[in-house]
Wavefront OBJ file of the C-alpha trace (Angstrom):
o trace
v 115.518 101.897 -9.944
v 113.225 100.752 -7.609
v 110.851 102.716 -5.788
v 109.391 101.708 -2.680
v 105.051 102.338 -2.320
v 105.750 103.474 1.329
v 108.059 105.877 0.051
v 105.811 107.243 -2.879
v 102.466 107.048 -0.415
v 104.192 109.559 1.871
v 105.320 111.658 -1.122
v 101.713 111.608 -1.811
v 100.298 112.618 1.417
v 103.026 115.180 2.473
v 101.773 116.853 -0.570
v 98.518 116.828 0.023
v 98.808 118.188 3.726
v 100.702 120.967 1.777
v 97.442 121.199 -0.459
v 94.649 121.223 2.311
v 96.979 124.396 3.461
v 95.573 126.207 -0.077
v 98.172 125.335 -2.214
v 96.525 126.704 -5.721
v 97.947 123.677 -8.322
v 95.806 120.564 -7.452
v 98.315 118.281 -8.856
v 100.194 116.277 -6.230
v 102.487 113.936 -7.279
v 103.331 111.852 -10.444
v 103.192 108.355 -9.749
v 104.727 105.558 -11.774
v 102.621 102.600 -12.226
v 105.301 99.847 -11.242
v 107.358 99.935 -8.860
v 109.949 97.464 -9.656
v 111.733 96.806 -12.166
v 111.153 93.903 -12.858
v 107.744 95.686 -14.475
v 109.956 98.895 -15.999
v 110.612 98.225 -20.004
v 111.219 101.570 -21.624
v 110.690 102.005 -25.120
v 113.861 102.115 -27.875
v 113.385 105.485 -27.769
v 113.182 108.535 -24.882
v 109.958 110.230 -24.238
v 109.472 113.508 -25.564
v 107.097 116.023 -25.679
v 106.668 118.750 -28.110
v 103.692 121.927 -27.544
v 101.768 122.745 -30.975
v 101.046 126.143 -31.657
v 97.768 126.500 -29.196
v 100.346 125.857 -26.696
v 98.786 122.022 -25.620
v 101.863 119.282 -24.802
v 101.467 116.110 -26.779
v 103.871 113.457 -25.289
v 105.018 110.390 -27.294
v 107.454 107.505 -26.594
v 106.506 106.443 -23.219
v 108.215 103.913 -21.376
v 107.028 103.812 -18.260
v 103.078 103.718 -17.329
v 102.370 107.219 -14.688
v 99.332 108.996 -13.402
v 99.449 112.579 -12.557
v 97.747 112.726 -8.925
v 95.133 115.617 -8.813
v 93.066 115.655 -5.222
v 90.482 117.930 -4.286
v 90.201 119.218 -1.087
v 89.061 116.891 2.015
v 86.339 119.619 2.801
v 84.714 118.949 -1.233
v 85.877 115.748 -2.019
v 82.513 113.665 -3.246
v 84.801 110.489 -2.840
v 84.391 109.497 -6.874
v 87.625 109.133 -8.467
v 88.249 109.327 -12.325
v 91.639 107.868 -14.420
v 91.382 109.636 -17.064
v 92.466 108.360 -19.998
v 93.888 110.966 -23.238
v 93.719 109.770 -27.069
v 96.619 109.854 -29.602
v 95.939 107.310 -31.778
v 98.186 104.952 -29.827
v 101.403 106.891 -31.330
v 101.141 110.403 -29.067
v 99.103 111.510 -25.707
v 97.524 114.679 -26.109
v 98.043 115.499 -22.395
v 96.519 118.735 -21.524
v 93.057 119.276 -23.367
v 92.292 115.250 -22.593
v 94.327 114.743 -19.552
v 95.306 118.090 -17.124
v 92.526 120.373 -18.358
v 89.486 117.519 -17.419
v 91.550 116.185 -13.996
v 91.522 120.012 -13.046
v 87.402 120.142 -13.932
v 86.772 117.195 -11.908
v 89.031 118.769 -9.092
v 86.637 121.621 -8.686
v 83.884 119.387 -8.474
v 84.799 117.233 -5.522
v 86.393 114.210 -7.495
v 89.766 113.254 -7.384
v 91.104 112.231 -10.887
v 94.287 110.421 -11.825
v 96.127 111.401 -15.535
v 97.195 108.455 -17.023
v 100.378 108.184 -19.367
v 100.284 104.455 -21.061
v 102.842 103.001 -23.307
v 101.880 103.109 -27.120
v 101.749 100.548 -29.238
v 101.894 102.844 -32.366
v 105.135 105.401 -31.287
v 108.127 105.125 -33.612
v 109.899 101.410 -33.480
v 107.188 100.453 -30.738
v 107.813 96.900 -29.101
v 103.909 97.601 -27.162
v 100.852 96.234 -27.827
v 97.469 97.893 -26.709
v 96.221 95.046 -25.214
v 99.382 93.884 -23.149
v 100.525 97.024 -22.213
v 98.276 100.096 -22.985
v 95.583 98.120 -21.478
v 97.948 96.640 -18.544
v 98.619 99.937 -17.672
v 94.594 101.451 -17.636
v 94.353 97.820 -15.553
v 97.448 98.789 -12.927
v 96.637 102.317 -12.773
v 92.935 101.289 -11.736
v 94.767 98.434 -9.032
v 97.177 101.270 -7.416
v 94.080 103.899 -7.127
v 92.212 101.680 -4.993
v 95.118 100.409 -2.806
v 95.580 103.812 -2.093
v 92.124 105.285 -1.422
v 92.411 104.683 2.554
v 94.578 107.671 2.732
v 93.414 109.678 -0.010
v 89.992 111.452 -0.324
v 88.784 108.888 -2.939
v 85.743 105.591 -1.905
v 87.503 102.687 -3.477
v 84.104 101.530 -4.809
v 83.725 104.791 -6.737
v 86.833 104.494 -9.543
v 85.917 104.877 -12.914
v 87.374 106.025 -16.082
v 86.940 108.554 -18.694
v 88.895 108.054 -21.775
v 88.975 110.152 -25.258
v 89.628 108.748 -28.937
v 91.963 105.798 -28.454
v 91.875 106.086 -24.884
v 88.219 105.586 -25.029
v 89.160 102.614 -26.813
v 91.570 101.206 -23.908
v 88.363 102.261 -21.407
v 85.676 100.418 -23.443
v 88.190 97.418 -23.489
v 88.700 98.107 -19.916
v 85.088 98.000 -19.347
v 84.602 94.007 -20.257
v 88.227 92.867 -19.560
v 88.405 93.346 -16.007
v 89.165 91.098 -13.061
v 88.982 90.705 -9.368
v 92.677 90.403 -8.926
v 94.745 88.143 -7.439
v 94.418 87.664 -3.958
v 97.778 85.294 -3.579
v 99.999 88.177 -5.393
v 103.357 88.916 -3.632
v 102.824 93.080 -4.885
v 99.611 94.225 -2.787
v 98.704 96.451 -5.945
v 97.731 93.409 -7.900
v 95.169 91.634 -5.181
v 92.902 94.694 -6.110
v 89.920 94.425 -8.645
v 90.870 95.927 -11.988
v 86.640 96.791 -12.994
v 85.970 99.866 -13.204
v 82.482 101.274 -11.338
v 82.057 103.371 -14.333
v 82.657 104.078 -17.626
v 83.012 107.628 -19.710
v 83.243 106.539 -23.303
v 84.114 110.115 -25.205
v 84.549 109.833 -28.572
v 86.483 105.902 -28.505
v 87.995 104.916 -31.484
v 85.706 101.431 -31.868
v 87.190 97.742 -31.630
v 86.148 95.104 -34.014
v 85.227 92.129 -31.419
v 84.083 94.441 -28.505
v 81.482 92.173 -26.227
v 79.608 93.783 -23.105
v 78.089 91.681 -20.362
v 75.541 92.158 -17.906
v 78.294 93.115 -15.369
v 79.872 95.792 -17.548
v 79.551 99.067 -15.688
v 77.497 101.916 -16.354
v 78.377 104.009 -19.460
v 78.221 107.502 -20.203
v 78.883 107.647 -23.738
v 79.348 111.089 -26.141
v 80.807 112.141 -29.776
v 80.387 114.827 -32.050
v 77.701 114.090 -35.002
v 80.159 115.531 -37.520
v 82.937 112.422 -36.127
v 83.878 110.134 -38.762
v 81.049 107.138 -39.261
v 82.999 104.589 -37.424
v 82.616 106.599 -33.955
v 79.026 107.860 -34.413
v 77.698 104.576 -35.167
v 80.203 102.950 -32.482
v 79.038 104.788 -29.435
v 75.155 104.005 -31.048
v 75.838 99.864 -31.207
v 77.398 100.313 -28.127
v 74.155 102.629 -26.231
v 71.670 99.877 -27.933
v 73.912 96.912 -26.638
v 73.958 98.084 -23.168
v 70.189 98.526 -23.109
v 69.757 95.589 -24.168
v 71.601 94.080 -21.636
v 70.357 95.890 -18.799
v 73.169 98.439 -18.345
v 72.857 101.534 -17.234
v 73.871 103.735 -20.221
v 73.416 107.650 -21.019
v 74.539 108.404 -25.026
v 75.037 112.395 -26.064
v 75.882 112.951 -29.539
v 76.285 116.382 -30.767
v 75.214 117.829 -33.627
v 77.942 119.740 -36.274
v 80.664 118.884 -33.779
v 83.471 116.907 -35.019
v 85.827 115.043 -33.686
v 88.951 115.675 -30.516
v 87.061 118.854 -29.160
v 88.115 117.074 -25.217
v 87.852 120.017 -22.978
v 89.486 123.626 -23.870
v 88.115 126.774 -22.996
v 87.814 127.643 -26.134
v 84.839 125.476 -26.843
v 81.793 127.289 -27.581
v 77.863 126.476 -27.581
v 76.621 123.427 -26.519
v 79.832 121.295 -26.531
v 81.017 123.611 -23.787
v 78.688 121.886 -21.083
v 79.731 118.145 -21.789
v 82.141 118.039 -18.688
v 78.736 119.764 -16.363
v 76.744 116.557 -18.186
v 79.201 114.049 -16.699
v 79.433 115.486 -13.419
v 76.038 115.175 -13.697
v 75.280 111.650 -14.345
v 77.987 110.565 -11.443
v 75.695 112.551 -9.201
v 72.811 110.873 -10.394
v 74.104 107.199 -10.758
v 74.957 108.325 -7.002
v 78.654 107.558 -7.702
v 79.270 110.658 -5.037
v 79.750 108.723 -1.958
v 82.828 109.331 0.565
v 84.495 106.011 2.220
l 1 2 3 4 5 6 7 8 9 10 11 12 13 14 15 16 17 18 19 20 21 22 23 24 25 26 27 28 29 30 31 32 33 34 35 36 37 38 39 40 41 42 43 44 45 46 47 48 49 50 51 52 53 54 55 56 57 58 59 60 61 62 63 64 65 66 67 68 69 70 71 72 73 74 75 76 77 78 79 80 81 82 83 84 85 86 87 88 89 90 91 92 93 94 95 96 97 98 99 100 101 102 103 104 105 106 107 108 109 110 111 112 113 114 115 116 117 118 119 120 121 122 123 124 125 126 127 128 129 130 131 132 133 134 135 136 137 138 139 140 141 142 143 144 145 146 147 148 149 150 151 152 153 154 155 156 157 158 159 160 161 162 163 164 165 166 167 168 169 170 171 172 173 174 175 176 177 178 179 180 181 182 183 184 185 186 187 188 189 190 191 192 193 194 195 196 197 198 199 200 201 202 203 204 205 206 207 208 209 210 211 212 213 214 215 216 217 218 219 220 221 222 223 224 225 226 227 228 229 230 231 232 233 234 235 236 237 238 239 240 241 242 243 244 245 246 247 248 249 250 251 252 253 254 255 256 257 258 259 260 261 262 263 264 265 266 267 268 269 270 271 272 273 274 275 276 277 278 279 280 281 282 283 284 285 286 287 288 289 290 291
């Protein structure tokens, strides 16, 4: 099937006239990230989702890249825009407590945020790799976001990321793999930059030859102290690096706090205010500024 980006744009923006009206659900659309075919390779197997007992949806076997469009209102929108990015361990996406739950949060604070669903190299008879395709897709979704911003509420010089456990891994790898796309490409999607402005690192599952540069963006970087060694001392190597380097980098580690807490209301005590902490830095690094 192919899908024209006219077509999808107007889906888009007929929702979002519908939204401005008061609609209650900030989601909008769900987008896919290619529109051709000739990008389209499912997986061998169909996507499914199953809900574990706390009720959260956990999605495995994707085929096709998505983001799930949430838009705050004209009247609030700050003009940041966030994909975020859920973990799974490359083999699931755990979709609602580090995917809907923080898009929603961000909603209510003036910043439009973008769901992403990327193919995993670690699902049942996989043919995907995380750096062709998981990270493709983190690349595309970033590319489609900002050759969309002139009609949306969203500064195309204000997209970042925020990714959890493996998808903090695709961010981080996000974060010094970028590009300034290709300005000869037939597909208007691909002459957009693919670097992010920013960086949320929560919790990433660490990468054995990650290497930052002075141009990596700004980081915001958290984990629980109780997380297993490899993450506490990643995000550490990772705040020291960036120093080093120049980079503007904020590190929060928790203390008796473990590991996949994302965002759920029922997280208590101190862990509660992480999502206020990253609204705050934004503000701060003065990534609140409308087209």
């Amino acid at each position: 099937m192919v899908v024209s980006r006219h077509a999808l744009f107007a889906g888009i923006a007929g929702l979002l006239l519908a939204q401005q009206a008061g609609a209650a659900n900030r989601l909008i659309e769900v987008q896919p990230l290619y529109q051709d075919d000739r990008y389209y390779r499912p997986g061998s197997n169909p996507e499914t989702t199953r809900v574990t007992d706390k009720g959260e949806r956990v999605v495995t076997n994707v085929g096709q890249g998505s983001i799930a469009v949430y838009l705050p209102p004209r009247k609030t929108a700050t003009g940041a825009a966030v994909i975020v990015v859920p973990g799974g361990g490359h083999r699931e996406l755990w979709m609602d407590h580090e995917g809907y739950n923080v898009a929603e949060y961000l909603n209510a604070h003036g910043i439009a945020a973008f769901v992403l669903k990327y193919r995993l190299a670690r699902a049942p008879d996989s043919s995907f790799t995380i750096e062709r395709d998981a990270l493709g897709d983190l690349k595309r979704a970033l590319r489609l976001v900002r050759s969309q911003a002139a009609g949306l509420p969203v500064n195309p010089h204000k997209v970042g990321i925020i990714g959890f456990s493996a998808g903090g891994q695709l961010a981080a790898l996000a974060a010094t793999r970028f590009d300034a796309g290709d300005a000869a490409a037939a597909d208007p999607v691909e002459r957009e930059s693919s670097r992010p402005d920013f960086v949320a690192l929560i919790y990433p599952g660490p990468w054995p030859d990650l290497k930052f540069f002075a141009d990596t963006p700004p980081l915001f970087l958290l984990c629980g102290g109780d997380d297993r060694p490899e993450v506490v001392t990643g995000v550490t190597s990772i705040y020291l690096h960036a120093r080093e380097l120049g980079i503007p980098a904020e590190l929060h580690i928790y203390d008796h706090v473990g590991h996949g807490f994302g965002l759920r209301a029922s997280n208590t005590g101190p862990i509660a205010d992480w999502p206020r902490q990253f609204v705050d830095w934004l503000a701060v690094g003065k990534f609140f500024e409308k087209p």
